[in-house]
N, C-alpha and C positions, 0 to 999 in steps of 0.2 A: 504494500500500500504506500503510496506517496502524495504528497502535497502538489496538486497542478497547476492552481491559483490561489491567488490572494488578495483580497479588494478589501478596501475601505468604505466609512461612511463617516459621517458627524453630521449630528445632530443637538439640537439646542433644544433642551428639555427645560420647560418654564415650570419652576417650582410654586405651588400655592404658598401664601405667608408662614401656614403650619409649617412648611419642609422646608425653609430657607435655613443653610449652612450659615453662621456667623464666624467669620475667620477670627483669627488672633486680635488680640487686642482690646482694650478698655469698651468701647461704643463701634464699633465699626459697622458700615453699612452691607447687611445682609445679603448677596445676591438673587435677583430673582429666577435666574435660571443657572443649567449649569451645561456644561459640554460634554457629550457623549460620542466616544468613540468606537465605532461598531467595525469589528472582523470578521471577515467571511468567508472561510479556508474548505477549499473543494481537494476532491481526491479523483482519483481516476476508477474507483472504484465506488462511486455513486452514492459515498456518503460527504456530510460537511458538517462544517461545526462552525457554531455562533461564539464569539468572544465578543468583550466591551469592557471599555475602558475609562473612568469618569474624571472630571477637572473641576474646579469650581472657578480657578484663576487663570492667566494668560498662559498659553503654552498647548492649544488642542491645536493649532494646526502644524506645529514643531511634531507632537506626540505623532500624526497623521502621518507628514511626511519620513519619520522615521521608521515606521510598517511600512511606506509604501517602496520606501526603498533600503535602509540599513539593514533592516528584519528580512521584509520578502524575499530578496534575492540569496538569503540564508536560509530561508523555510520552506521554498518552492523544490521541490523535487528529495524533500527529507520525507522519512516515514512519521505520522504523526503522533505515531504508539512511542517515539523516543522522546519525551518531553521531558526526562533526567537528561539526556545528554543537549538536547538543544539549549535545555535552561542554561547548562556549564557554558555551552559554544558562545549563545547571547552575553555572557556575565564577562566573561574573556575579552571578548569584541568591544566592549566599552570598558575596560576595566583602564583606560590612559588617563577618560573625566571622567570614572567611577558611573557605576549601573544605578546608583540610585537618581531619584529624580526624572525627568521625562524617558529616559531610557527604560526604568523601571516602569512606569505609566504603560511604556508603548508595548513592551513586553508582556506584559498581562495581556493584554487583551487577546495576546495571540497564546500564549499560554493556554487561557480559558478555553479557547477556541479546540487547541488540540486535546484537552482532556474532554468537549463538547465529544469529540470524535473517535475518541479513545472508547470510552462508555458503548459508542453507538456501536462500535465495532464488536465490541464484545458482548450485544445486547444487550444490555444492563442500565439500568438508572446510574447516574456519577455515584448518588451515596450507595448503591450498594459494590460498587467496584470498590470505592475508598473504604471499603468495611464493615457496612451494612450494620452499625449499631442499634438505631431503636428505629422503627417506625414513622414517627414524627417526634415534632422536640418543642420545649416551649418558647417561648417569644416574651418579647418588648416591645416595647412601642417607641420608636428612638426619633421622629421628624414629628414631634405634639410640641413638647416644652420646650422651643429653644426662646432663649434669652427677650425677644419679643413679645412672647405672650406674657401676660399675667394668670396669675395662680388660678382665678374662678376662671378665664378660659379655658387652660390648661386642663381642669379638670371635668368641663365639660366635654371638652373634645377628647379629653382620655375615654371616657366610661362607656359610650359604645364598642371600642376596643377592648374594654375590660368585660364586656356585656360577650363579646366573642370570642373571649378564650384568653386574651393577650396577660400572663402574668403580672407586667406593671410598663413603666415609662420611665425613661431616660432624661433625666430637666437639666440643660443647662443652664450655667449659673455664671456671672462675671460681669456683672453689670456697673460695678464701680462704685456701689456700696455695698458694703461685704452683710451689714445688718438685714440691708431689704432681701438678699439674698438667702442669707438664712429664715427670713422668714417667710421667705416666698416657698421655699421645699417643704417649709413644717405645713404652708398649708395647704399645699398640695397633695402632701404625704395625709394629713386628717382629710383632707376632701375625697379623697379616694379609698380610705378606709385602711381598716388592718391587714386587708387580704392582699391588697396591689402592691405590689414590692416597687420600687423607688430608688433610682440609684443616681448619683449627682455626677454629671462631668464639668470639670473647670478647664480646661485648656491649659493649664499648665502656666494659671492668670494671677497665682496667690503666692508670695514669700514664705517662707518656711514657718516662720511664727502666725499668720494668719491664717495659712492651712494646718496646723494642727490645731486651733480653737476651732475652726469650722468644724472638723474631724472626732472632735469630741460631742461636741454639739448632734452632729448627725448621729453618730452611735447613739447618743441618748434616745434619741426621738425616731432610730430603728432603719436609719438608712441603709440600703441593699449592701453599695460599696461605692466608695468616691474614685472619680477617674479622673489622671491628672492635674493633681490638685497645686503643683509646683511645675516649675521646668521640668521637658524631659530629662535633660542632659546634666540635672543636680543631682546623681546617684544617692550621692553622702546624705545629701538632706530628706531622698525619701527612706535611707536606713534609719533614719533619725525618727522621723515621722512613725513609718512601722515600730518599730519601736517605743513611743507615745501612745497610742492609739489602738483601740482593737477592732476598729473597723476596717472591712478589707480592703486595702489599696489597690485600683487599677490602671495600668497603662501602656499608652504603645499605639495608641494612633496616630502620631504624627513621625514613629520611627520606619526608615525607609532602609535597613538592612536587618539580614539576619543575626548578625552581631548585635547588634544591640539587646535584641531581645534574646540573644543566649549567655549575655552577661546578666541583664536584667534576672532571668532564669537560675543562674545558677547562684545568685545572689542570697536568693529569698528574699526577694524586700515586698512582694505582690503576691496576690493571690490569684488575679488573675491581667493574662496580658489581651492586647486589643490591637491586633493587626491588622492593619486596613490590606486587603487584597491585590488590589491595583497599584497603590505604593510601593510595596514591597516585591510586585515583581509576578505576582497570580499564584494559582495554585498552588504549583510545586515546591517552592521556597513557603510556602504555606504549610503546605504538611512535613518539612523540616524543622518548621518550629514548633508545630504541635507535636512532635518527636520528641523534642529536649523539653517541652514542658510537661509530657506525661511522666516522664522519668523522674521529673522533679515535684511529681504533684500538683502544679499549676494549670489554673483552666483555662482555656483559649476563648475566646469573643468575639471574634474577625466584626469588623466594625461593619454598617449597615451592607449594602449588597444581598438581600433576604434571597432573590434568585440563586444567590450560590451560599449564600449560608447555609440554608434548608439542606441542602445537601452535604455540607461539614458537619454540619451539627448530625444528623442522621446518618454518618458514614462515621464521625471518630467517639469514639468512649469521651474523651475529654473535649469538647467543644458542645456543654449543657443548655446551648440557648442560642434563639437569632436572635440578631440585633435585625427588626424591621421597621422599615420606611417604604409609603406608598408612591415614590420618582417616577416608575415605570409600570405600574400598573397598568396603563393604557397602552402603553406600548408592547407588552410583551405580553403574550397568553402561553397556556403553558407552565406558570410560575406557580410558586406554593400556593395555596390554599389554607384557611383555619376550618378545623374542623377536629369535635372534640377537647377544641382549650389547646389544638397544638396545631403548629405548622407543617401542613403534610406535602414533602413533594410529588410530582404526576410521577404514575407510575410506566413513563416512557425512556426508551433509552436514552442515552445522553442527558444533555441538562434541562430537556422538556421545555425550549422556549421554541416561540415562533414568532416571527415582527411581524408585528402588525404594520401592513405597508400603508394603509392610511393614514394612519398618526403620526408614523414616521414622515411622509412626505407631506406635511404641514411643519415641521421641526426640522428638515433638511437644510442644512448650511451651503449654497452653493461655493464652489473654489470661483 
C-alpha cells in the first residue's frame, strides 16, 4: 500500500462567543474564528484518510504550504501503515529550526490522516486498533466557561450538557482580578451542583504565591484539578506548588515536544498532563507520551479535539476522559456521539469522519 496523493484545504471555522479561545495574556481579544487545516491522503488501493490540523493565530497558510510541499513530496509514495518511521523521517527533516511549532502543526495533520488509514486498512475503528479499552468514556465540556462569560451564563449553558451525560466543565479563569475569579468558579461550581465536577484552567496567568492561595481555595470548595496555574517553563515552582497543595495539578497545553512532558512525567509534580494533538506533532508522538505517563501513573487529557479524543480515551487505559468542544460539529459527521452519560465513537473503520462538503465550502479560504 502506498501514498498516491496528497491535497490540502483550509478553512475558516467561525467560532460562537461560547467556543472562542482566549490567548495568553491579562484581557486579550478572543478570536472569532479559527483556521483549519484539512488533509487528504489517497492510496492506490482505494482507501484514504482525513487529517486536520487547527490554529487560532497567524501561520495557516505557512502550516499549508509546508504539506503541500516539505511533507508531500516525503509522504507520497511511502506506505501509510509506517507512521513510526515517517514521524522519525519528519522530526529529522526539520530538526536544523526544530519540529516544534508550524512544523509540528503541519505534521499532525498528516499524521492523523495516516492513522485515519491505518485503522481502515485493518478494519477497525482507530480506538480499537490503539487498544480497545472501554467502550465509550466520559466527557467535559471545555468551549462553555471561557473567560467571557459570567458565572449564571456559564451555568446555564452548562446544564443541558450536564442534562446529556457530560460529567462537568472546564472555566477559564484570568481575568485580572484574581478575587472575581475565584468567585466566579465557586459559583459556578454551587450553580451546577455537587454532581458536575469543575476543573479551573489559568494559562499559566498566576505567580507562584497567587496560585497556591487560589489552589487552596479550590481544594476547599472541591475543584476537579487546576490547569496551568503558573508558567509552563517554572518547573521548580510547580514542585513547590504540589507540594502546598492537595489539589491535582495539570499541565501541558501549551508544551510543543515530547520532552517536556517526559520531564514533567518523570518529575511527579502533576497528576495529570494535557497534550494538545496538533502541537505536539499528532498521534504518534501522542501515544509516546501516554507511554511514559502510564509507567508513571499519570493521566493523559489530550486537550479539546473530541473527534480524536473519543478514540484515545477508548483505545488507552490511561487517557479517563475527553476534553469536548462543539468547533466542528457541523462540519464533520461521523464524530462521537453522547449516549448513556458517555462519548461513544461510530463504530466504523478508521476515524469515522466525513466532511460535510457544504459547510465546508461556505468556510473555504480561497489561495
Amino acid at each position: 500500500m502506498r501514498i498516491t496523493r496528497l491535497t490540502t484545504d483550509r478553512l475558516r471555522v467561525p467560532l460562537a462567543a461560547a467556543g472562542r479561545i482566549p490567548l495568553s495574556g491579562a484581557k486579550p481579544a478572543a478570536p472569532d474564528a479559527i483556521d483549519l487545516i484539512l488533509v487528504h491522503a489517497e492510496t492506490g488501493e482505494n482507501l484514504s484518510g482525513l487529517g486536520f490540523t487547527y490554529l487560532s493565530g497567524p501561520g495557516a497558510e505557512a502550516v499549508r504550504w509546508l504539506i503541500d510541499n516539505e511533507l508531500s513530496q516525503r509522504i507520497v509514495g511511502e506506505d501509510p501503515r509506517d507512521a513510526e518511521r515517517l514521524f522519525a523521517a519528519a522530526e529529522e527533516r526539520f530538526q536544523p529550526v526544530g519540529f516544534g511549532g508550524l512544523a509540528a502543526r503541519a505534521y499532525s495533520a498528516v499524521d492523523i490522516a495516516l492513522w485515519d488509514i491505518k485503522a481502515k486498512a485493518a478494519g477497525v475503528p482507530l480506538f480499537q486498533l490503539l487498544g480497545n479499552a472501554r467502550p465509550a468514556a466520559p466527557y467535559f465540556v471545555s468551549d462553555i466557561a471561557t473567560r467571557e462569560r459570567s458565572a449564571a451564563e456559564v451555568v446555564k449553558l452548562a446544564k443541558p450538557h450536564l442534562k446529556q451525560g457530560a460529567m462537568g466543565v472546564r472555566v477559564e479563569i484570568g481575568s485580572g482580578d484574581v478575587r472575581a475569579d475565584a468567585d466566579r468558579v465557586r459559583e459556578i461550581g454551587e450553580g451546577l451542583g455537587e454532581e458536575a465536577s469543575v476543573s479551573v484552567a489559568a494559562g499559566g496567568r498566576f505567580d507562584l504565591g497567587t496560585a497556591d492561595a487560589l489552589a487552596h481555595f479550590f481544594a476547599d470548595i472541591g475543584i476537579a484539578w487546576f490547569e496551568d496555574p503558573i508558567p509552563a517553563s517554572d518547573e521548580r515552582g510547580y514542585a513547590k506548588l504540589a507540594g502546598r497543595t492537595e489539589i491535582p495539578l495539570a499541565v501541558g497545553c501549551s508544551f510543543d515536544s515530547r520532552e517536556r512532558f517526559f520531564r514533567v512525567i518523570r518529575n511527579g509534580i502533576v497528576r495529570t498532563i494535557r497534550p494538545d494533538i496538533c502541537r505536539i506533532g499528532g498521534i504518534t508522538p501522542l501515544l509516546k507520551i501516554a507511554a511514559a505517563a502510564e509507567a508513571f501513573h499519570t493521566a493523559v487529557s489530550p486537550v479539546r479535539m473530541p473527534e480524536i479524543g473519543v478514540h484515545l480515551a477508548c483505545g488507552l487505559a490511561n487517557v479517563p476522559h475527553v476534553d469536548s468542544v462543539g468547533w466542528f460539529a457541523d462540519l464533520f459527521s461521523g464524530g462521537p456521539v453522547s449516549a448513556n452519560g458517555k462519548l461513544t465513537p461510530a463504530d466504523q473503520p478508521g476515524l469515522c469522519l466525513q466532511l460535510n462538503e457544504a459547510v465546508a465550502a461556505k468556510w473555504r479560504v480561497s489561495r
